[in-house]
TIPATOR-761474 format. One record per residue (C-alpha): x negated, y negated, z negated; residue in one letter. Coordinates in pm, whole numbers, padded with zeros to 5 digits, always signed. Layout:
N
XYZA;...
REM end
This chain:
336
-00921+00260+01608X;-01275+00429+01621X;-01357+00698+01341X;-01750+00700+01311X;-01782+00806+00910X;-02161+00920+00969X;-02213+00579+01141X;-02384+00813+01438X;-02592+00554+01654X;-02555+00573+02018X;-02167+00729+02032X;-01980+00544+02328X;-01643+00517+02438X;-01481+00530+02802X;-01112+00422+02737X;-00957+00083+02789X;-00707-00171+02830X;-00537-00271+03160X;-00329-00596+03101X;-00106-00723+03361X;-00053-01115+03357X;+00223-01257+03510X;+00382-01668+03522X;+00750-01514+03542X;+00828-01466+03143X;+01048-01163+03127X;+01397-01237+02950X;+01252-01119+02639X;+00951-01039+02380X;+00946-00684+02256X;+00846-00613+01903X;+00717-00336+01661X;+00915-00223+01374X;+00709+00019+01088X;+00905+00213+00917X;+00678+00318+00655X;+00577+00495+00323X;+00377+00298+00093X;-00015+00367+00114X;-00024+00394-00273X;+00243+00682-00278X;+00058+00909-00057X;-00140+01117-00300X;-00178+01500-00147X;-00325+01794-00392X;-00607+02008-00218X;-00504+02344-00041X;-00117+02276-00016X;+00009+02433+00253X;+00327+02182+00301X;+00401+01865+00098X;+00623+01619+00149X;+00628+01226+00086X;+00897+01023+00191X;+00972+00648+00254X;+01269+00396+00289X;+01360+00132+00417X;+01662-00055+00223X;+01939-00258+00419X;+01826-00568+00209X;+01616-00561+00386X;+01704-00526+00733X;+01997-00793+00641X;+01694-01053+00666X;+01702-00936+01044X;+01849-01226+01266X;+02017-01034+01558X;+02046-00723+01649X;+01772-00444+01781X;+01761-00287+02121X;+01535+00004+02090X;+01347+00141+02406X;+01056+00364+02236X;+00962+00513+01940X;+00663+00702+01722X;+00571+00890+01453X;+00221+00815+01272X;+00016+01021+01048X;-00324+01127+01061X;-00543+01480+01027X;-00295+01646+00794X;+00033+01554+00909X;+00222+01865+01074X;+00579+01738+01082X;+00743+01354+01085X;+01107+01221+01147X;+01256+00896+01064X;+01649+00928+00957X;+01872+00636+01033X;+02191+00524+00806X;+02452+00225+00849X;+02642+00130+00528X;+02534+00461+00345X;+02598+00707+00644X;+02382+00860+00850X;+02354+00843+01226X;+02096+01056+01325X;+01716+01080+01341X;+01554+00786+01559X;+01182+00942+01560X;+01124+01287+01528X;+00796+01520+01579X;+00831+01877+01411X;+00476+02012+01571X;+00286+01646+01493X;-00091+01675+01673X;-00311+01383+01533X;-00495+01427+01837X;-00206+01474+02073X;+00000+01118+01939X;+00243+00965+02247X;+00558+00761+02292X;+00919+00886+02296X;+01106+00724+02549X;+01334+00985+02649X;+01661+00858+02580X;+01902+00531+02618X;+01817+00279+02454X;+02063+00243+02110X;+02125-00075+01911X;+02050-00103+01519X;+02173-00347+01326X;+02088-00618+01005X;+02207-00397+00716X;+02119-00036+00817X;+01851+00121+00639X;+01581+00422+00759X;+01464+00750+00586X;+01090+00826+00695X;+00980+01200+00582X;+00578+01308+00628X;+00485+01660+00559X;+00125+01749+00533X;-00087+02085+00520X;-00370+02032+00321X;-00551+02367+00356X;-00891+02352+00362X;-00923+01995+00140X;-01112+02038-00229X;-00992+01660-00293X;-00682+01469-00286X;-00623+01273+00046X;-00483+00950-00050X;-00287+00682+00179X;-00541+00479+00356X;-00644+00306+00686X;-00965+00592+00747X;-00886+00913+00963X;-00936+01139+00660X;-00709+00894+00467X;-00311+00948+00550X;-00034+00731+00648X;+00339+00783+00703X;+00541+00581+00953X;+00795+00614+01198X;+00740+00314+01467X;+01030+00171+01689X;+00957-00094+01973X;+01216-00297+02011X;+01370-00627+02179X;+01449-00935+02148X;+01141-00967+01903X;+01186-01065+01527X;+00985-01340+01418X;+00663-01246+01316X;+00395-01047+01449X;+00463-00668+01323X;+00724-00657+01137X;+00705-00352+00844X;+00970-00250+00590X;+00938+00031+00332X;+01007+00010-00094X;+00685+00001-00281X;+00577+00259-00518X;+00693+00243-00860X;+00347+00126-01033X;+00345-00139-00792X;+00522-00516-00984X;+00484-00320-01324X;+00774-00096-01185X;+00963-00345-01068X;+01151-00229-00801X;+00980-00416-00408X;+01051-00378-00091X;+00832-00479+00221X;+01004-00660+00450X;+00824-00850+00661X;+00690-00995+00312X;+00742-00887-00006X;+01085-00891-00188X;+01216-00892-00539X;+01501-00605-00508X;+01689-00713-00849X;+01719-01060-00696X;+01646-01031-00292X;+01407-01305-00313X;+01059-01282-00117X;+00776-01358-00313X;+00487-01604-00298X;+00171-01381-00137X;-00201-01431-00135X;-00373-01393+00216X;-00568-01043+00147X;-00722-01040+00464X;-00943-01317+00340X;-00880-01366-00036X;-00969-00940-00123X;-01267-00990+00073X;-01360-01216-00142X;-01281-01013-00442X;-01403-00748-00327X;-01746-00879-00268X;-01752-01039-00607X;-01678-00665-00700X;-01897-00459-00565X;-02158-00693-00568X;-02183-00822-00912X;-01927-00649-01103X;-02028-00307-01032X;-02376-00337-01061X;-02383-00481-01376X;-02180-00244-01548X;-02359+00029-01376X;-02663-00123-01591X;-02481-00052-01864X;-02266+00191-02074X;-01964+00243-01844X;-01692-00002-01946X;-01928-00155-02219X;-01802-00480-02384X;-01978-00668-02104X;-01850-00441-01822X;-01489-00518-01989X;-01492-00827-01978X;-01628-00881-01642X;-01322-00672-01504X;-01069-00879-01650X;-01223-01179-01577X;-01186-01050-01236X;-00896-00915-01228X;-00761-01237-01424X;-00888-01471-01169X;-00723-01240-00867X;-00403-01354-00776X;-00382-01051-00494X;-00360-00823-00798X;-00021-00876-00895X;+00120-00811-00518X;-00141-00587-00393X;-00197-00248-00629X;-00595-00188-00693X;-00549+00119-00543X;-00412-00029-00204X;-00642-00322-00218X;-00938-00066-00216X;-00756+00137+00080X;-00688-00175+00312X;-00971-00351+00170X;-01305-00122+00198X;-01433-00039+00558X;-01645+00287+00626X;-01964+00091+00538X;-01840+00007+00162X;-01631+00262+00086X;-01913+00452-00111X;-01968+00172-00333X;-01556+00075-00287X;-01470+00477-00475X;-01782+00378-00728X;-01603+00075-00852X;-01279+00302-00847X;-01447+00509-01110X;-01616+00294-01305X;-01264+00083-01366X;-01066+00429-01408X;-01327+00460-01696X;-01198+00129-01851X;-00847+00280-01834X;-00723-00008-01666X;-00580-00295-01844X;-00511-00136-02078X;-00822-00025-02215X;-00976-00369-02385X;-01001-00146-02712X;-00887-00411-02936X;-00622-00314-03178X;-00497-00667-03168X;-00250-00566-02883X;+00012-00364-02932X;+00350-00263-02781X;+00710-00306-02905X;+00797+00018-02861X;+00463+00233-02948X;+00058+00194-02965X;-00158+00201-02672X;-00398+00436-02749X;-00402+00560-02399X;-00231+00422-02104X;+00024+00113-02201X;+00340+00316-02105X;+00583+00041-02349X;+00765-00247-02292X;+00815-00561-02395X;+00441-00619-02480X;+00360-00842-02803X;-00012-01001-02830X;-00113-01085-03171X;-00468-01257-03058X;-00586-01336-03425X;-00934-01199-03476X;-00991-01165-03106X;-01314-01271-02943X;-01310-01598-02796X;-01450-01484-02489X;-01093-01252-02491X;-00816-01500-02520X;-00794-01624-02120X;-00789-01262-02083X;-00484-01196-02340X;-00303-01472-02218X;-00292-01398-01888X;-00224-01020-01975X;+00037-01164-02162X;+00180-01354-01847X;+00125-01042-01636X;+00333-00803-01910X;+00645-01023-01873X;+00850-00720-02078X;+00733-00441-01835X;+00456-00176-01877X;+00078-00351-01890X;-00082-00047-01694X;+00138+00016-01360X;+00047-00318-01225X;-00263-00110-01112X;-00145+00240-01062X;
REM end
C-alpha cells in the first residue's frame, strides 16, 4: 500500500502488476494464511531499544481447517520498527521448528522465502509468532495499526489446496477484547470456552458508518462543550449502545482499521475526548455499582449489579444495555 501522510500532491509511482491469464485451471488454488498478533496488543513505549510482542495461534483453531496444508512460501510482516520476526510451529504441544524466520527484518527490504521443500501442516497444530521492535528515536507509543508508522506482527504462509475463504487469519485476541473473554480469530471470531464462532457485524461498511456518525456529530458537539459533559456522555453511549461492531471489534482496533490518513487527526481527537469519559465506565452516576467493589475509576469488578432507581430517563436504554454488555465480566475491557 502507498504511505503519503503529508498528502504531498504530485508523488507518482512506477511499479505494477503483470497477471498471466490462462483457460487451463491449475490442479489447485493457493491461499494465504496470517499468522498474526492482535492490532490492539501492539502497544510499544518510546526509545526502547528491543521489545517484544508475541502472538498465537491455538489448534482450535486450526482443527476448523478441512484438509491438510502444503506450504510453498512464507513471510514475515512488520513495519518501520520491526528488527527481528519468526513464526514457531507446534503439533499436539511440541514444537517442530520455526516456519518463518527474519533475524535482520528491513521494512524496506520485505521478500518471499521459498528456499526450502515444501512441508505439510496439519488441522490441530498451532503457531508461535514473536515481533521485536527498536523504538529509538519515537517520543510516542507506536500502536498496532494499518499506517506505516503504525506496527503489525505476522508471519504469512502461502499455501495449497486453498481453505475456504478469501485470507484466512488466526491469532487469540487481546485480553480487553469480549470483556476478557478469552477469542480467537479464525477465519471469524471464536468463543474459546465453548469453540463456537460468533455472529459478526460487517465493519468494512457498518464502522464507516459509525465512524462518520462519530466524528461528525459526536465529536463536534462535545468539543462545544465541557469534555465528557452530561450531553457529551450521553451521546457516546448512545453510540456506542446502538453499535453492534463494539462488542467484537475493540474501540481501539475499530479506530486503527477504521480511520484512513485523511481522518485520522480527527479519528485520535475522538480517542481523547472518549479516554476523557473513562470509557463506559465513566457515566458518573452512583447508581451503578459492582459486586465486588465501587467504580470510582475504571470498572475492574465482576458480576456487575445496576440499581437504575433515580436514574435519568434519558439513562436507562443506556443501563440496560450496559447491563446486557456486563454479562458477569468487567464493564471497561470491552473497550481497552
Amino acid at each position: 500500500h502507498y504511505n503519503n501522510p503529508d498528502l504531498l500532491e504530485g508523488e507518482n509511482d512506477s511499479s505494477g502488476v503483470k497477471i498471466t491469464i490462462t483457460p487451463n485451471l491449475r490442479n489447485y488454488s493457493a491461499g494465504v494464511l496470517a499468522l498474526s498478533t492482535d492490532l490492539a496488543a501492539i502497544q510499544i513505549p518510546p526509545e526502547v531499544q528491543e521489545f517484544s510482542v508475541v502472538g498465537s495461534c491455538p489448534s482450535i483453531c486450526t482443527a476448523r481447517w478441512t484438509h491438510s496444508l502444503t506450504v510453498f512460501s512464507t513471510q514475515v510482516h512488520a513495519h518501520r520498527r520491526g528488527r527481528k520476526i519468526w513464526t514457531e510451529w507446534y503439533r499436539k504441544g511440541r514444537y517442530i521448528r520455526d516456519i518463518a524466520r527474519n533475524d535482520h527484518y528491513d521494512y524496506n527490504s520485505q521478500k518471499l522465502d521459498q528456499d526450502f521443500a515444501p512441508f505439510q501442516l496439519l488441522p490441530g497444530d498451532s503457531f508461535k509468532t514473536t515481533c521485536t521492535y527498536n523504538s529509538i528515536g519515537t517520543n510516542t507509543t507506536t500502536r498496532g495499526g494499518l499506517g506505516t508508522d503504525d506496527e503489525m506482527c505476522a508471519g504469512i504462509v502461502y499455501y495449497y489446496p486453498k481453505l475456504q475463504g478469501e485470507w484466512w487469519s488466526c491469532l487469540l485476541m487481546n485480553a480487553s477484547f469480549r470483556d476478557g473473554r478469552p477469542t480467537a480469530l479464525c477465519n471469524g471470531l471464536m468463543d474459546l470456552d465453548t469453540g463456537r464462532l460468533l455472529p459478526q457485524c460487517d465493519w468494512s461498511v457498518d464502522w464507516v458508518r459509525y465512524r462518520d456518525e462519530a466524528l461528525n456529530v459526536i465529536l463536534p458537539r462535545c468539543e462545544m462543550e465541557a469534555e465528557c459533559s452530561p450531553v457529551c456522555r450521553e451521546l457516546m453511549f448512545r453510540w456506542i449502545n446502538n453499535n453492534t461492531c463494539v462488542e467484537r471489534f475493540t474501540f481501539q482496533r475499530m479506530l486503527s482499521l477504521g480511520c484512513p490518513i485523511e481522518v485520522k487527526e480527527k479519528c485520535d481527537r475522538f480517542r481523547e475526548v472518549f479516554e476523557s469519559c473513562d470509557g463506559l465506565c465513566a457515566i458518573g452516576l452512583d447508581d451503578i455499582h459492582c459486586k465486588d467493589g465501587n467504580i470510582s475509576g475504571k470498572c475492574v469488578a465482576f458480576e456487575c449489579v445496576y440499581n437504575v432507581s433515580d436514574v435519568p430517563e434519558s439513562y436507562v436504554g443506556v443501563i440496560i444495555g450496559l447491563a446486557l454488555v456486563c454479562s458477569g465480566v468487567a464493564l471497561g475491557a470491552i473497550l481497552f
